[in-house]
VEXGU-574614 format. One line per 8 residues: number of its first residue (from 0); for each residue x, y, z of N, C-alpha, C. Coordinates in pm, whole numbers, plus 50000, padded with zeros to 5 digits. Layout:
REM residues N
NUM = X Y Z X Y Z X Y Z  ...
REM end
This chain:
REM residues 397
0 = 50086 49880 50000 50000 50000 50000 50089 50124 50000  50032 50220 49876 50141 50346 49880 50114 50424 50000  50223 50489 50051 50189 50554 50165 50175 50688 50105  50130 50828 50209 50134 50950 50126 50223 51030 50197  50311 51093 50143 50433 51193 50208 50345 51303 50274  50431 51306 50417 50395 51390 50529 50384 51565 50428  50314 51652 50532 50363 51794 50498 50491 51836 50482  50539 51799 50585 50704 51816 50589 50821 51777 50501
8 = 50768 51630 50447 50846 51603 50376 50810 51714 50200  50693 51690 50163 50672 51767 50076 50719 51953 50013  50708 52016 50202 50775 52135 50183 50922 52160 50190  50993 52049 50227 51102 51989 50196 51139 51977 50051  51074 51930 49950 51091 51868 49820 51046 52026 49759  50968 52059 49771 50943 52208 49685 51085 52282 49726  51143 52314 49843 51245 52392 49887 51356 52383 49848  51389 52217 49806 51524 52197 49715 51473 52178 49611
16 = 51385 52181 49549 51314 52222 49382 51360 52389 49373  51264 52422 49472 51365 52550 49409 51520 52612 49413  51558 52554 49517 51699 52611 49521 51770 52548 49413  51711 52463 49357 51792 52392 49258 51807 52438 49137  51652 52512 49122 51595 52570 49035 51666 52727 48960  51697 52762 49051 51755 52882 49127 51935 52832 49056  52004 52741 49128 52093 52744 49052 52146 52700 48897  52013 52662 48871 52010 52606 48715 51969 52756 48641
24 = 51906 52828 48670 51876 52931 48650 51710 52941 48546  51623 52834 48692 51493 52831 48604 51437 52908 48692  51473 52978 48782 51364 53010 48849 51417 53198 48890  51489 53226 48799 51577 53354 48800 51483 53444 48808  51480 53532 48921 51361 53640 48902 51311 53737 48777  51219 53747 48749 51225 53784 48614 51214 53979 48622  51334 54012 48511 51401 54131 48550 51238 54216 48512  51260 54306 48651 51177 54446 48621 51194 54491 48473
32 = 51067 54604 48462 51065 54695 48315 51167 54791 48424  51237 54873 48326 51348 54929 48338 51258 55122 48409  51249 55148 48453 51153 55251 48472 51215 55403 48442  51163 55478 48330 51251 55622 48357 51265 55687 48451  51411 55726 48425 51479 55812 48530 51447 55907 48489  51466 56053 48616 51439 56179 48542 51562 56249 48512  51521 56294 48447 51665 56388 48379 51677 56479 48483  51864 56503 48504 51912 56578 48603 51860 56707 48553
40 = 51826 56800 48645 51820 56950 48613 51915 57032 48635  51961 57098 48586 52096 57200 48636 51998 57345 48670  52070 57324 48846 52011 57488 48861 52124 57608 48836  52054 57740 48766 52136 57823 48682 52207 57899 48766  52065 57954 48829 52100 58108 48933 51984 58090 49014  52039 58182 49114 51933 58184 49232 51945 58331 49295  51890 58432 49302 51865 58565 49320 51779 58606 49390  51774 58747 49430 51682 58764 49565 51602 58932 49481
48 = 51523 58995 49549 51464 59090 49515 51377 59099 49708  51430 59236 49737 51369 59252 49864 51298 59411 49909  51199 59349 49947 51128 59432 50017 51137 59501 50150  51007 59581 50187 51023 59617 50359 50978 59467 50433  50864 59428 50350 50783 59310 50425 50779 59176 50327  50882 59238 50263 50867 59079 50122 50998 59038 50109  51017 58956 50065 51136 58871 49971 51124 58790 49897  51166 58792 49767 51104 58712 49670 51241 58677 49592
56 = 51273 58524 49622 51353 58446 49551 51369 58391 49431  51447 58444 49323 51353 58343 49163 51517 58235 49167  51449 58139 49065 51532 58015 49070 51531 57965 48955  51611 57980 48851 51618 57931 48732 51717 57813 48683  51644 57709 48613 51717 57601 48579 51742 57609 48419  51820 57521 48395 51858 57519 48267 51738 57446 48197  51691 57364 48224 51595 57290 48162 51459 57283 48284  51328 57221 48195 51245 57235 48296 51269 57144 48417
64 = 51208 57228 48534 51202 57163 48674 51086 57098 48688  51120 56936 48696 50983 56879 48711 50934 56897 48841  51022 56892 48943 50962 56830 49086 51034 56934 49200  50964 56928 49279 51033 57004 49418 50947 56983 49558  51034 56965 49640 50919 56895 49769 50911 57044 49847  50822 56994 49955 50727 57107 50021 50846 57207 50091  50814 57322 50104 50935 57346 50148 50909 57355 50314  51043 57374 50348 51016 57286 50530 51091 57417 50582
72 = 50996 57487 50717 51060 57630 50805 51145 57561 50860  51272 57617 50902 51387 57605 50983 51408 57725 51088  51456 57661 51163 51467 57804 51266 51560 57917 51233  51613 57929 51107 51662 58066 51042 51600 58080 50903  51509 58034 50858 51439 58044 50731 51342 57943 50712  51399 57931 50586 51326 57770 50484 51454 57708 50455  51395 57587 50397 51488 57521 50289 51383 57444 50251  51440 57409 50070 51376 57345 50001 51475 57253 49938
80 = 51430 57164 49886 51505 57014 49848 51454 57023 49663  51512 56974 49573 51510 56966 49451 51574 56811 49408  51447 56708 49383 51520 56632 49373 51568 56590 49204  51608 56516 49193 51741 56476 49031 51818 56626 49009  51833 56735 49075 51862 56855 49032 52055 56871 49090  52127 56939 49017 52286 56966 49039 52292 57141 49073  52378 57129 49149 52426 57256 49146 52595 57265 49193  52604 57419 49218 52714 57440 49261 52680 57595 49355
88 = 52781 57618 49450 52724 57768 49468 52785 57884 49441  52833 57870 49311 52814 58000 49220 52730 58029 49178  52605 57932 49179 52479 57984 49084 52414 58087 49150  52463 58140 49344 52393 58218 49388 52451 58360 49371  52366 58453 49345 52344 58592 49324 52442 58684 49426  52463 58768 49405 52491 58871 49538 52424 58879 49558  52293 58914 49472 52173 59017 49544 52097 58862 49629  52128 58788 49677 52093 58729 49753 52175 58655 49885
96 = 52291 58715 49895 52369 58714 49988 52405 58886 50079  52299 58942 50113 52310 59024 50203 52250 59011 50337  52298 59121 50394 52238 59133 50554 52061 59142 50623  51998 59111 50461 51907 59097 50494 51852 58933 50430  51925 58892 50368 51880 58772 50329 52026 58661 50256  52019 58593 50321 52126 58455 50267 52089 58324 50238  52128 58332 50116 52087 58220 50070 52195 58102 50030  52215 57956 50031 52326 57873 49993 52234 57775 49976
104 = 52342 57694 49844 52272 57597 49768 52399 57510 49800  52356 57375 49794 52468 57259 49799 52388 57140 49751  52473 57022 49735 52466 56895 49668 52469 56798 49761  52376 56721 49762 52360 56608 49861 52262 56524 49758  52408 56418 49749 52358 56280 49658 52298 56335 49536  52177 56338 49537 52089 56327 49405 52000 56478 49399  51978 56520 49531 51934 56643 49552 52004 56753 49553  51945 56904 49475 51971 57018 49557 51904 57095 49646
112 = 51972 57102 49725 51906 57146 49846 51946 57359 49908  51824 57409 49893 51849 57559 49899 51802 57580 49986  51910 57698 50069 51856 57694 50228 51876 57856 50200  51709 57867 50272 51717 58040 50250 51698 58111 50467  51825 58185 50460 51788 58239 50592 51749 58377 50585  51680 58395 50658 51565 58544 50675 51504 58547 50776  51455 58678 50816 51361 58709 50925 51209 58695 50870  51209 58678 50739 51053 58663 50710 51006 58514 50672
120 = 50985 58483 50796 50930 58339 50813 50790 58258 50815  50714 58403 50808 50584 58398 50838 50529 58319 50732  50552 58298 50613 50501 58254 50496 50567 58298 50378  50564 58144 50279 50635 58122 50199 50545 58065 50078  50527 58140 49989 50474 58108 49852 50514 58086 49743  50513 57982 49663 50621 57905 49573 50506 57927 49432  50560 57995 49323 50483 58013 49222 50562 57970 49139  50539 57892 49001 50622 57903 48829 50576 58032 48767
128 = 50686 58047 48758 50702 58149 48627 50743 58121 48506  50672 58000 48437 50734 57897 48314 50798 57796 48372  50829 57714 48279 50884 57568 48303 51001 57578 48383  51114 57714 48339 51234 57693 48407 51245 57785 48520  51150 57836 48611 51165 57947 48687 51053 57956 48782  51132 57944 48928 51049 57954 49029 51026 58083 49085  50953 58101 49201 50953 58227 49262 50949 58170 49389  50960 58240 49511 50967 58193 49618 50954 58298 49694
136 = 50784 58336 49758 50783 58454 49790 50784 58465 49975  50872 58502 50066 50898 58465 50189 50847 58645 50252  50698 58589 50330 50603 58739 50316 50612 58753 50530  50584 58868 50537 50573 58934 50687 50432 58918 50721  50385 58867 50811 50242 58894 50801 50252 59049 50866  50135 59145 50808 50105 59247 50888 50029 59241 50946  50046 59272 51065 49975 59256 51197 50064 59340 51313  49978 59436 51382 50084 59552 51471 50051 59484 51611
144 = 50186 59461 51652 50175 59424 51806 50039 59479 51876  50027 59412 51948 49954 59496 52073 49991 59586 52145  50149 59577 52189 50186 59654 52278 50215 59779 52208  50245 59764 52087 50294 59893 51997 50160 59978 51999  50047 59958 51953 49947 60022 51962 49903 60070 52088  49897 60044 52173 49910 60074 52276 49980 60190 52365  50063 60194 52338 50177 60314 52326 50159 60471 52233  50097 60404 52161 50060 60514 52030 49952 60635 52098
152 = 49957 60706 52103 49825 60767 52106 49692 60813 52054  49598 60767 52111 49476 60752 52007 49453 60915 51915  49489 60978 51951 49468 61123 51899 49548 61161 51822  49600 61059 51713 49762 61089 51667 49686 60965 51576  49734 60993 51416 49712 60843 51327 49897 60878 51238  49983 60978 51322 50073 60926 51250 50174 60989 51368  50214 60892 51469 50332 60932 51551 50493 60865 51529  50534 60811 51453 50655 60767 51452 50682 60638 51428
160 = 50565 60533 51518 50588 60446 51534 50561 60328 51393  50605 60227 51425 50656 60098 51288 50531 60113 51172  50412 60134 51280 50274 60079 51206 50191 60219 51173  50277 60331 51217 50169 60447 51164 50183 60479 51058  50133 60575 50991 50135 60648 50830 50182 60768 50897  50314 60728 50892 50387 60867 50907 50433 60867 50759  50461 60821 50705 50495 60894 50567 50456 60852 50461  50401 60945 50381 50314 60969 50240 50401 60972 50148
168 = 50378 60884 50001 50471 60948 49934 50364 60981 49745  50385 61046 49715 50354 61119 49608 50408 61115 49477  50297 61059 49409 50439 61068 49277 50383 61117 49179  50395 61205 49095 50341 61272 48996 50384 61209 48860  50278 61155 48807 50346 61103 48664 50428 61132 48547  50484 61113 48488 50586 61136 48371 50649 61230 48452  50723 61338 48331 50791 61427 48349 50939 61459 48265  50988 61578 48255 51067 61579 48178 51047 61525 47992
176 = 51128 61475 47958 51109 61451 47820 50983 61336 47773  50939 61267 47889 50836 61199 47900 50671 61324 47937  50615 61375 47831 50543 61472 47840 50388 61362 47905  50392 61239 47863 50308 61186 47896 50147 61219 47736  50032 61205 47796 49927 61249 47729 49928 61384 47716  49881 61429 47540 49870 61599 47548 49726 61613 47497  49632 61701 47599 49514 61700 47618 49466 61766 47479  49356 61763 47458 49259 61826 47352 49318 61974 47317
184 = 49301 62044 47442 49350 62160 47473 49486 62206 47516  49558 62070 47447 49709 62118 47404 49860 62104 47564  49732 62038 47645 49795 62027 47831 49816 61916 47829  49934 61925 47893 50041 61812 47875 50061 61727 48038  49987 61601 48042 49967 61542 48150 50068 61564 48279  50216 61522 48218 50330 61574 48328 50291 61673 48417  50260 61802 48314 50175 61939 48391 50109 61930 48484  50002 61879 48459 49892 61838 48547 49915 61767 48651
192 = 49957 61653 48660 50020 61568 48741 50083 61624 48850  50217 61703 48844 50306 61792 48904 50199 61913 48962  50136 61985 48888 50059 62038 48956 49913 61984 49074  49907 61888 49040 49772 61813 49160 49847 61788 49296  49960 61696 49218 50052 61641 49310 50128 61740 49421  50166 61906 49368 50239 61999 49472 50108 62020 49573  49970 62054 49524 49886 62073 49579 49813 62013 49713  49823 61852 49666 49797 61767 49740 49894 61757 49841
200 = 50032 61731 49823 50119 61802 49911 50072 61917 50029  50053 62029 49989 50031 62128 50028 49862 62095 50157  49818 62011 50136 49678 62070 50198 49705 61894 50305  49765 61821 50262 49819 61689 50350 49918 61750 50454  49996 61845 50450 50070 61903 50540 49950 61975 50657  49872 61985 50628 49729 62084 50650 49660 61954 50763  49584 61873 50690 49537 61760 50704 49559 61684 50803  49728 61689 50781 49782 61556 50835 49923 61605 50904
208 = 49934 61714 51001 50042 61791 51036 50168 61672 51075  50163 61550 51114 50260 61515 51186 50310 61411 51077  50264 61391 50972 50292 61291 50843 50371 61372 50750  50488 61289 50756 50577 61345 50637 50540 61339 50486  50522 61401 50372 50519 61371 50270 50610 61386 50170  50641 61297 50122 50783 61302 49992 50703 61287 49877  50774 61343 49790 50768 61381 49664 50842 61286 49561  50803 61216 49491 50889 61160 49404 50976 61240 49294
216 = 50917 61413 49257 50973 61503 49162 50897 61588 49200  50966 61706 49228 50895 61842 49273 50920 61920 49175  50980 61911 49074 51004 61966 48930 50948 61897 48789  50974 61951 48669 51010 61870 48554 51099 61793 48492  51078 61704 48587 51219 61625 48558 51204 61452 48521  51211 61384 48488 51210 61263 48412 51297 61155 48567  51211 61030 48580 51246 60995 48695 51163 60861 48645  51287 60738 48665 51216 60625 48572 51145 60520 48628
224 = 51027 60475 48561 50945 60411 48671 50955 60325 48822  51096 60226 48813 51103 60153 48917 51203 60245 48997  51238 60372 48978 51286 60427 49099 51190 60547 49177  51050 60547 49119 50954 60591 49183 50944 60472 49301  50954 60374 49286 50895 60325 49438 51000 60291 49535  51102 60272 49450 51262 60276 49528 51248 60389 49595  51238 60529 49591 51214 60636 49655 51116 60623 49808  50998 60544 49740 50930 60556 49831 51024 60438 49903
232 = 51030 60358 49931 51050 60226 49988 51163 60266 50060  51296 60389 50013 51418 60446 50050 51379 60541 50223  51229 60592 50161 51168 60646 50246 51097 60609 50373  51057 60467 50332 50996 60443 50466 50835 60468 50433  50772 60504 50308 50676 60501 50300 50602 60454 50363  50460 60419 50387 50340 60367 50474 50258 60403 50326  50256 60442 50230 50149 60510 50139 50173 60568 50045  50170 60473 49886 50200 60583 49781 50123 60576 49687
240 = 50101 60681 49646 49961 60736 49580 50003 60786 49395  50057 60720 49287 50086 60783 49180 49947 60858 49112  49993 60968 49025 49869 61023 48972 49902 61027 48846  49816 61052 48743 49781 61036 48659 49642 61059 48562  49677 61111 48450 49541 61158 48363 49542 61058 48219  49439 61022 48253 49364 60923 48150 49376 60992 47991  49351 60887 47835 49328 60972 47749 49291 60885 47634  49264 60859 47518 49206 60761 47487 49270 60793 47287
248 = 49340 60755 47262 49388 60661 47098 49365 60835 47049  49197 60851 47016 49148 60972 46925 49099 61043 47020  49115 61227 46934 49078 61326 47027 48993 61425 46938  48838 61472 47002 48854 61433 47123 48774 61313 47107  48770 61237 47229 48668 61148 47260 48530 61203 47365  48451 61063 47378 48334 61093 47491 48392 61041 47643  48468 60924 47616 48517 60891 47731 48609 60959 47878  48493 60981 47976 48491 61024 48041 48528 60979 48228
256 = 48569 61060 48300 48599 61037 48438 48729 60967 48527  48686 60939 48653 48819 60940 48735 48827 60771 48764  48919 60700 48714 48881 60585 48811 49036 60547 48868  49053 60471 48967 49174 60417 49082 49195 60256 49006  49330 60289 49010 49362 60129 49034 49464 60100 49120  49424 59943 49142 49538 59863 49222 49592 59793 49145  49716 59750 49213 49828 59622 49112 49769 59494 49145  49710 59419 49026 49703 59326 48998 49693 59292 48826
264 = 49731 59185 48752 49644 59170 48635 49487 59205 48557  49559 59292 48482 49431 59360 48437 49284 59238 48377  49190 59326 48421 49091 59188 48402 49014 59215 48271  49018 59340 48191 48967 59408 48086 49035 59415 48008  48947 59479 47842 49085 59569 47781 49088 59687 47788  49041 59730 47848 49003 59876 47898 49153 59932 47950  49115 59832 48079 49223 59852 48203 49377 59808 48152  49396 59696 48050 49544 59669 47964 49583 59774 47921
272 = 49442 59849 47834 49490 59954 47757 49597 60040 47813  49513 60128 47938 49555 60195 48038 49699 60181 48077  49712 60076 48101 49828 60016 48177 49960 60024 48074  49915 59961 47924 50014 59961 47825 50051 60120 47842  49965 60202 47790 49979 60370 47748 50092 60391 47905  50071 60410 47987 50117 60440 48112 50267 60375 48109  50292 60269 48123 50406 60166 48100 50543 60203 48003  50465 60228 47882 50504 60302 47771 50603 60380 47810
280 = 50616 60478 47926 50670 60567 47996 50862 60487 47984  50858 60365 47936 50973 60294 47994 51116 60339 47864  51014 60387 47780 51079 60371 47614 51163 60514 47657  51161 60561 47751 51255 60695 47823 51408 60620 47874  51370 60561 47918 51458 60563 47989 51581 60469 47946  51710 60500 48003 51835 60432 47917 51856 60274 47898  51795 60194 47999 51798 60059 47944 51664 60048 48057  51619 59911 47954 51444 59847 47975 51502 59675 48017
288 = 51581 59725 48028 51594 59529 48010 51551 59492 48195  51541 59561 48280 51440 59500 48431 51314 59458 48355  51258 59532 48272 51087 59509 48229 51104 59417 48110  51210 59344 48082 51180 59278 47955 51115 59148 48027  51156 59093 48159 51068 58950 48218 50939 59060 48284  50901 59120 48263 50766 59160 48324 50634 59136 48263  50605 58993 48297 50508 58939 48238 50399 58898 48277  50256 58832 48271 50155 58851 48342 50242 58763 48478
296 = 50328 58694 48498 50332 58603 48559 50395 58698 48673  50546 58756 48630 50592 58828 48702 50467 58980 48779  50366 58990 48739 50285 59076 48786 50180 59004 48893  50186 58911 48874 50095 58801 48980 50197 58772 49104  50313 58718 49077 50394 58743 49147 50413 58852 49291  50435 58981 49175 50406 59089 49294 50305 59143 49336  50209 59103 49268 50035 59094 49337 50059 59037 49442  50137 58906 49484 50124 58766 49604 50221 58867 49711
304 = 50349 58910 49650 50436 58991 49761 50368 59090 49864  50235 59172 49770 50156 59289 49791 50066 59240 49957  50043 59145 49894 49888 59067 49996 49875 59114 50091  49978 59109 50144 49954 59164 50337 49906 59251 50306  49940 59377 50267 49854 59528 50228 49730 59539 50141  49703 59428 50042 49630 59493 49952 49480 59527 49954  49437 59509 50063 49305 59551 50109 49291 59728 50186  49425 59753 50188 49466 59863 50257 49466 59968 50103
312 = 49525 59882 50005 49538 59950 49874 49384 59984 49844  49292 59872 49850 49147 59859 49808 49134 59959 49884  49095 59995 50013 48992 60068 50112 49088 60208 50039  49179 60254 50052 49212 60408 49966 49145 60404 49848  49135 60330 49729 49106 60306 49639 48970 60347 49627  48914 60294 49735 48763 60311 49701 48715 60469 49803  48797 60494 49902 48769 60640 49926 48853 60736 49874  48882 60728 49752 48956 60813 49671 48832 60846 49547
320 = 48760 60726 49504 48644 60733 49412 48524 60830 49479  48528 60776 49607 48410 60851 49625 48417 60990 49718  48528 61006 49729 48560 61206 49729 48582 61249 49620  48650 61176 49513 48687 61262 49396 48553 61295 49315  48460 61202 49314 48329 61201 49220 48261 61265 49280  48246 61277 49466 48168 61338 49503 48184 61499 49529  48297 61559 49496 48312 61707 49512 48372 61737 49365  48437 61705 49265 48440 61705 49169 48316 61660 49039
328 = 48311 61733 48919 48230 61710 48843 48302 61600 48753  48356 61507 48796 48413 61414 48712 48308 61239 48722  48323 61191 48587 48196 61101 48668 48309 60952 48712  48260 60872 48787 48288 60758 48868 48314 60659 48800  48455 60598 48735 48423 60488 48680 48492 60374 48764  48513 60409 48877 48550 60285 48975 48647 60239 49029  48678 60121 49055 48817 60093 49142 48843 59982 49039  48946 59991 48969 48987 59836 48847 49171 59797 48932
336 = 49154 59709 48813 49306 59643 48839 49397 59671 48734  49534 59669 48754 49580 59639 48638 49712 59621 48639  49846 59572 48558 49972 59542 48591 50042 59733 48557  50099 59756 48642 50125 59908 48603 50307 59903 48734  50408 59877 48614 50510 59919 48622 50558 59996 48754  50514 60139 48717 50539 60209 48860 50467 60135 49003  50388 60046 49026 50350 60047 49181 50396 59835 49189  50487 59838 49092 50544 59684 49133 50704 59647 49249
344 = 50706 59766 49279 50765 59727 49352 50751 59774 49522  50670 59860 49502 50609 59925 49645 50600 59798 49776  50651 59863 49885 50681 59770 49992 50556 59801 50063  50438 59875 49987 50350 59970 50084 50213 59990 50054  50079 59982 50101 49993 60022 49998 50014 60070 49908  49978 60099 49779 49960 60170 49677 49855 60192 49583  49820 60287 49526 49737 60302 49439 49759 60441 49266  49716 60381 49203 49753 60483 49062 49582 60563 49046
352 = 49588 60684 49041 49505 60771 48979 49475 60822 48876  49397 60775 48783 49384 60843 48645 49242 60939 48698  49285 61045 48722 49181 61163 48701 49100 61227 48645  49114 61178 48496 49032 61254 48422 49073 61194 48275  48984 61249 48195 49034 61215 48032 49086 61341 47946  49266 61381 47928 49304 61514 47854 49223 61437 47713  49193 61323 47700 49092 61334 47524 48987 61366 47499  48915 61379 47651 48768 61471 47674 48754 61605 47644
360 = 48655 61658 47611 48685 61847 47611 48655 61866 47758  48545 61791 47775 48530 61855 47958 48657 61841 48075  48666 61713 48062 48760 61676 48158 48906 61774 48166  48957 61741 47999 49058 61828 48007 49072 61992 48026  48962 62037 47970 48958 62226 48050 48961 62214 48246  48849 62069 48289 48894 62079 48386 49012 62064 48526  49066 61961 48426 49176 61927 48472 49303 62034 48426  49311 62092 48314 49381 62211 48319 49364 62332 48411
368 = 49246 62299 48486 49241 62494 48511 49298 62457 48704  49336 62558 48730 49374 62561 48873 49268 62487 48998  49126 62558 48894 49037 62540 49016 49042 62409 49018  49060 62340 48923 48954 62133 48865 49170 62098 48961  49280 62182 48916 49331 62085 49017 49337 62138 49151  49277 62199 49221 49287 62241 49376 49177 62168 49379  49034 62157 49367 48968 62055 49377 48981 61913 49406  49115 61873 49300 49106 61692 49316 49230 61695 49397
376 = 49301 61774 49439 49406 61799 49541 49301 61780 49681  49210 61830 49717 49159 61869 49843 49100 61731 49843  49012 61690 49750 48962 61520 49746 49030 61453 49783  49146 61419 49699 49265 61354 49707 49304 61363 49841  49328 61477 49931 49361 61471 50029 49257 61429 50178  49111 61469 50134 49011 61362 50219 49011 61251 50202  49057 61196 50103 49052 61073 50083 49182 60997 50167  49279 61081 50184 49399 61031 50262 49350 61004 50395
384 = 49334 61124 50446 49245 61109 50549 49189 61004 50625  49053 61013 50502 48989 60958 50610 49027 60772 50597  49109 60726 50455 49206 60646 50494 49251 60623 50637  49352 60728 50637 49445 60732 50808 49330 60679 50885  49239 60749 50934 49117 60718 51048 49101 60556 51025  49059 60521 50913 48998 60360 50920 49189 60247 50929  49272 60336 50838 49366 60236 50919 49382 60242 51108  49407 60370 51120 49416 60361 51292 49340 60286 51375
392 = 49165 60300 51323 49120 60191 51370 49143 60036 51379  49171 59986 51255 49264 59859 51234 49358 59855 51353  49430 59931 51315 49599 59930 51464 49538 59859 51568  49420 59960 51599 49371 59949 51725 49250 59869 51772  49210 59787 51683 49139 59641 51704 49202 59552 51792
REM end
């Protein structure tokens, strides 16, 4: 009678089946699909651009960057990891090795790894700017101590301190060989501009006795867009206000009134228009090549740097519309957006004023004559105002 082999013996007999198997080479694991690797990235450069309350890192590779992990706070910054990516650290900038921001890149194994140290830790926003170019925006939250407010005195919206509007800054558009728009009636926007702008000056000293106000050009003089906010930002601004008169292709036109904008991507073509004509201002000056990457992307960008403030930009914005429309005969066309050169680099609220249309007949007699600009000077300057009041309240929430 056949007997039947135990368990044991059986898992026995499979075990030298296979090892046997194994060295005969029947039982050879059968090789993986080969899986793509990613192509190394070479990072190029790494550069800084800084603010009062921003810092914004760009990061360019030679080829596109597929991948990058989250980036992780350290107790002197960030760092971020890049993985299949090479470097070396020449690729970093000066302008990102100062006393306000240091940055070093190094090689570990397969990764590059960029370690950014800063005091602005609060938040870190990582945008593309195309396939080969990051941004890395490392923002302040605004928010005023308690104790600082506190200290302040309520009867005072501009005493000295970090968080008041002690200083205004003013910038009158074009100027010099940049005449800007020349109205129906032959008035040449610069003019106008310079004149609203001394005015407004003049009645904010009035207004607002303990608030400094600077001038971006107290003359006719040509002053090129990104060192309008360098000025302010040199200054210490809390608030800059560019002005400006609207005007439209053919003259005259019907198109009429005052409207405000803030920096963001224009959402019209209205507001592009605007923005192109204005921008335009750049073909002055001796080299353009900062504005040759100034693209919707790079304008979103400093939309994200803006954030902490830009509701501060909105609330002027919208009490600038409704003093100017309401004591002026100019009609209301609102608060828009748009990418506009001069207020991209502001560390500070900001807002641009187009006042009027020189392609209107109305607008422009009124905006030429003394009275139409002491008028939008005195607006202009309630509108600062009563700004100050609703920020102080903020402080003091």
């Amino acid at each position: 009678m056949a007997t039947t082999p135990s368990h044991a013996v059986l898992r026995c007999i499979a075990l030298t089946s296979l090892i046997v198997g194994c060295l005969m080479g029947l039982h050879a694991p059968q090789a993986r699909a080969t899986e793509p690797l990613l192509q190394t990235v070479v990072i190029e450069s790494v550069r800084a651009s800084i603010g009062t309350d921003t810092l914004t890192i760009f990061l360019r590779t030679a080829s596109p960057l597929a991948q990058y992990q989250r980036p992780e706070k350290t107790p002197t910054g960030w760092l971020l990891r890049f993985p299949s990516a090479s470097c070396t650290q020449t690729v970093v900038d000066s302008s990102a090795r100062t006393e306000k921001v240091r940055c070093s890149i190094e090689q570990i194994r397969t990764f590059a790894v960029l370690r950014i140290a800063t005091t602005l830790r609060d938040t870190l926003i990582v945008r593309r700017l195309g396939a080969n170019e990051l941004a890395l925006l490392c923002v302040r939250r605004i928010a005023a101590p308690q104790a600082a407010v506190m200290q302040e005195p309520a009867s005072s919206v501009a005493t000295g301190g970090r968080w008041s509007l002690d200083v205004i800054v003013i910038d009158a558009g074009h100027g010099g060989k940049d005449v800007g728009a020349e109205g129906v009636n032959g008035a040449f926007e610069k003019d106008v501009t310079l004149a609203i702008a001394r005015k407004l000056r003049d009645a904010l000293r009035k207004e607002l006795p303990m608030t400094k106000v600077v001038m971006t050009r107290e003359t006719d003089e040509f002053i090129e867009l990104y060192r309008r906010t360098e000025i302010a930002n040199d200054a210490g601004g809390k608030l800059f206000m560019s002005i400006h008169c609207n005007s439209m292709p053919s003259k005259p036109h019907p198109a009429h009134g005052c409207e405000t904008y803030i920096l963001r991507p224009g959402r019209n073509d209205d507001a592009a228009r605007v923005a192109q004509r204005e921008n335009a201002s750049v073909r002055f000056e001796s080299s353009t090549k900062q504005y040759q990457t100034m693209t919707e992307d790079q304008i979103i960008v400093a939309t994200m740097a803006q954030r902490s403030f830009v509701r501060f930009s909105e609330s002027l914005a919208s009490s600038i519309q409704s003093e100017v429309t309401g004591s002026c005969p100019l009609a209301d066309r609102g608060v828009s957006q748009a990418g506009f050169f001069v207020l991209v680099g502001a560390s500070m609220p900001n807002v641009l004023v187009e006042t009027g249309f020189l392609s209107n007949t109305g607008d422009a007699q009124y905006l030429a004559s003394p009275k139409g600009q002491s008028a939008i000077s005195t607006a202009l300057a309630k509108a600062i105002s009563r700004y100050a009041r609703d920020y102080q309240r903020t402080l003091n929430r």
